[in-house]
N, C-alpha and C positions, 0 to 999 in steps of 0.2 A: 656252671655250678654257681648258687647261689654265694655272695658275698660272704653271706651266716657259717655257711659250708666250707669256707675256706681255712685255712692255717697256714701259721709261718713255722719254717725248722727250725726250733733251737738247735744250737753250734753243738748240743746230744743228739742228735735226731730225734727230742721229743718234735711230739708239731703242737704250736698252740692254737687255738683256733682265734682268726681274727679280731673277732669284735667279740667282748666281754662282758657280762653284768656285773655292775658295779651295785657295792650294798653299800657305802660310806652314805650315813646319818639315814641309814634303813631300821627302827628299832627292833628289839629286841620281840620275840611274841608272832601274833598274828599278822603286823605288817611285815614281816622281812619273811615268815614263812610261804605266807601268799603271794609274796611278790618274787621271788626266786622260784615257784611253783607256776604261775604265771610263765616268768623268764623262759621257763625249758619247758612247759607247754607249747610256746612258741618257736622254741629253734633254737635257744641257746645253747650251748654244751660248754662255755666258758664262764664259770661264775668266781667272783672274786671280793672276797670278805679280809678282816683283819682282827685283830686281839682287841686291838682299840678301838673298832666297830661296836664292840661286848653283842655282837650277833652272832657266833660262828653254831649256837645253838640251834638258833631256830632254820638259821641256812642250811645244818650239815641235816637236819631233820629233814625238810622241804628234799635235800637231792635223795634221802634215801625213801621219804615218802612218795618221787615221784613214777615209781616205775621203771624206770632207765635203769639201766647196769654204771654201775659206778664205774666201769673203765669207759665207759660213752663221755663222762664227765669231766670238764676237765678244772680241778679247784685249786685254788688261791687265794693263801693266809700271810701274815704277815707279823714278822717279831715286832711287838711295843718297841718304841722307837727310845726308851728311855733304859733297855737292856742292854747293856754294852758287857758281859762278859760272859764265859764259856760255858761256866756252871748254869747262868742264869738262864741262858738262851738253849740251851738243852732241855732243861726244868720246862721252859714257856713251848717249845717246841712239841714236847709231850702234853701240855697240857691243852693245846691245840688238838690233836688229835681225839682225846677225850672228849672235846666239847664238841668236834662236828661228829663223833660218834664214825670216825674212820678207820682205817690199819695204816693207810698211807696219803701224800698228800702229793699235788702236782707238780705243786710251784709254793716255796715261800724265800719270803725275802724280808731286808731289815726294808721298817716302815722309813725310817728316816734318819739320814748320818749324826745327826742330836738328837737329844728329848725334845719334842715341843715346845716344852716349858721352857729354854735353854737352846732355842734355835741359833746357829751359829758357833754353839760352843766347839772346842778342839776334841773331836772324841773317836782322834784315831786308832788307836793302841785299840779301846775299846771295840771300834767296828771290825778288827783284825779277831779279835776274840769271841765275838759275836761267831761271824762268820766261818772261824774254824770249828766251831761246834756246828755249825750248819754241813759243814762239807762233810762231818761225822755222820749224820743221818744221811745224807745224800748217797754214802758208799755204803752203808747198811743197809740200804734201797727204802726208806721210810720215806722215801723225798725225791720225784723225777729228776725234778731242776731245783735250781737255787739263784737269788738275786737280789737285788737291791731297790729302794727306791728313795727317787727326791736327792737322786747323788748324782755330786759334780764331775768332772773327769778329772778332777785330783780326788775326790775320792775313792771316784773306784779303781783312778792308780795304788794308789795308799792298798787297797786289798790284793791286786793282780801281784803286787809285788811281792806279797807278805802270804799269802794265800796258791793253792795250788790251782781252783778251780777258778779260770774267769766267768763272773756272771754271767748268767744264760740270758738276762732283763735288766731292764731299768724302767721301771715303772715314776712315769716323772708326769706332775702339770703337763698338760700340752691341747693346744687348740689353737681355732684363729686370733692371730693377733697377738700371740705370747711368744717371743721367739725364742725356741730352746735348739737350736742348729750346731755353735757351739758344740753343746751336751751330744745332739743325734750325732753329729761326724764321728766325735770319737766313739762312740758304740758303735757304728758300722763300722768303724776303720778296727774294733775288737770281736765284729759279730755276737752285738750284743742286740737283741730285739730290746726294740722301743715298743714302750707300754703308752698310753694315753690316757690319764683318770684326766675327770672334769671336760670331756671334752664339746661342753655345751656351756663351758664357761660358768660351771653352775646356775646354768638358765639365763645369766644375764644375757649372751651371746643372742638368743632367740627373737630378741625386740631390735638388735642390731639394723638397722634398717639396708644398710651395704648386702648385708646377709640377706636381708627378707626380697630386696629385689636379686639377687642373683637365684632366689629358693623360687621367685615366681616364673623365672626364666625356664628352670625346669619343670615345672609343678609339681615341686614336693616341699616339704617343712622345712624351716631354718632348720631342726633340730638335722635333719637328713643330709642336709648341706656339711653340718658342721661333722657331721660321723664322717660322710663320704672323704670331707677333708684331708682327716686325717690319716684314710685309709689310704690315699693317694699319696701323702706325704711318707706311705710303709712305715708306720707306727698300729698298733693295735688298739682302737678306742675301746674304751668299760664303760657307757654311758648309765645313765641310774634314773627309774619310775619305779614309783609303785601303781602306777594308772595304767591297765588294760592296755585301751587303744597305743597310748606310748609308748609300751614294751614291742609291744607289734609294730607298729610303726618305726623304731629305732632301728630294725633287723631289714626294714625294705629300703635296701640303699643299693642297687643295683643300676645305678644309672654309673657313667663318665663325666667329671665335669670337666669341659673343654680348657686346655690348656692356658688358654685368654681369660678365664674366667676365674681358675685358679689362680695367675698372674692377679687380679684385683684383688681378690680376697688375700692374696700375701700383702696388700699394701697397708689393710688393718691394720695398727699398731695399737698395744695395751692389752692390759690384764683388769678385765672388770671386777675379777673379781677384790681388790681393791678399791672399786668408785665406792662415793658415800650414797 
């Protein structure tokens, strides 16, 4: 079975399917509708948007204008990361649904254990309250799964403890050369699936030259390399084009990379995307 074709069980027996479109800084309109149209002309069945995207329009368009049955689909939205309370994340939850023109939704989770604006801040109380409104839709069945992202294992202690359901995901940074190991243990030591956004480093990764000779070893793209990575590290990559051949191309990772070879590629160290 193809790679594309694959899923992991969440600790629900939903399955997610492995490798994901990612729409983060896909706009609003004609790019984000043709490009998730695209996505599942090619074999996607995993697409994954957010509030803070401001696309869930033209995304939730694109899946219902493509033909497929919406239970073939499998989507993911994401609370503004600056909602931290019961009332408010119910409100945003619903109004999610509205905007991709759904009944129900796959997967949603808090974008981030702070606002952006205010990264760092203590906003525990807050994600406890966030989150019990989510576990409200999730038993009303308006919501397969539930989860988090960009959270540490104190914070999603902070929730396990205060909350009934533990996260299905953790949708966190992850690629070569960012070490979030850490973070993974405790989610599999919780059977929590690890999500993978950025995992092309947002393209810096790609001129990588470590990268570009192990990508020649195989004859496929850095981009391939870096997807297969992390599929072998059992994390779930969401890679993100709006360009034809690279949506295609993202999905052909059916190769092994040899145990020796990933050994290198773990000796990467850094997070590009911080260079100047």
């Amino acid at each position: 079975m193809k790679t594309l074709h694959q899923s992991f069980e969440l600790s629900n027996g939903v399955l997610l399917p492995k490798i994901g479109f990612g729409t983060w800084q896909v706009k609003n309109g004609e790019e984000a509708y043709q490009s998730v149209l695209l996505a599942l002309k090619h074999g996607y069945r995993h697409i994954d948007t957010a509030q803070g995207y401001q696309n869930e329009e033209s995304v939730g368009r694109a899946i219902r204008d493509s033909g497929i049955p919406r239970e073939e689909i499998f989507v993911t939205t994401k609370l503004e990361s600056h909602i931290k309370d019961y009332v408010g994340a119910l409100k945003a939850f619903d109004q999610s649904l509205v905007a991709l023109g759904f009944d129900y939704l796959d997967l949603f989770i808090i974008h981030a254990p702070w606002p952006w604006s205010e990264m760092g801040k203590d906003c525990r109380e807050g994600n406890v309250l966030a989150y019990k409104a989510m576990e409200l839709r999730y038993k009303e069945g308006k919501v397969k799964a539930i989860g988090v992202s960009n959270f540490s294992p104190d914070d999603i202690e902070n929730i396990i403890t205060h909350c009934e359901v533990i996260p299905h995901v953790n949708q966190i940074g992850y690629f070569i050369g960012l070490d979030q190991q850490k973070t993974i243990d405790y989610c599999r030591k919780h059977n929590i699936i690890v999500e993978a956004y950025s995992p092309l480093g947002i393209g810096y990764l790609l001129s990588n030259p470590n990268i570009q000779e192990v990508a020649k070893k195989y004859n496929v793209s850095p981009a391939q390399i870096c997807i297969r990575y992390c599929i072998q590290k059992d994390t779930a990559p969401l890679p993100k084009s709006t360009h034809e051949q690279r949506i295609l191309e993202n999905t052909q990772v059916d190769f092994e990379i040899a145990p020796e070879d990933m050994a290198f590629l773990d000796t990467i160290k850094g997070d590009p995307r911080r260079w100047s």
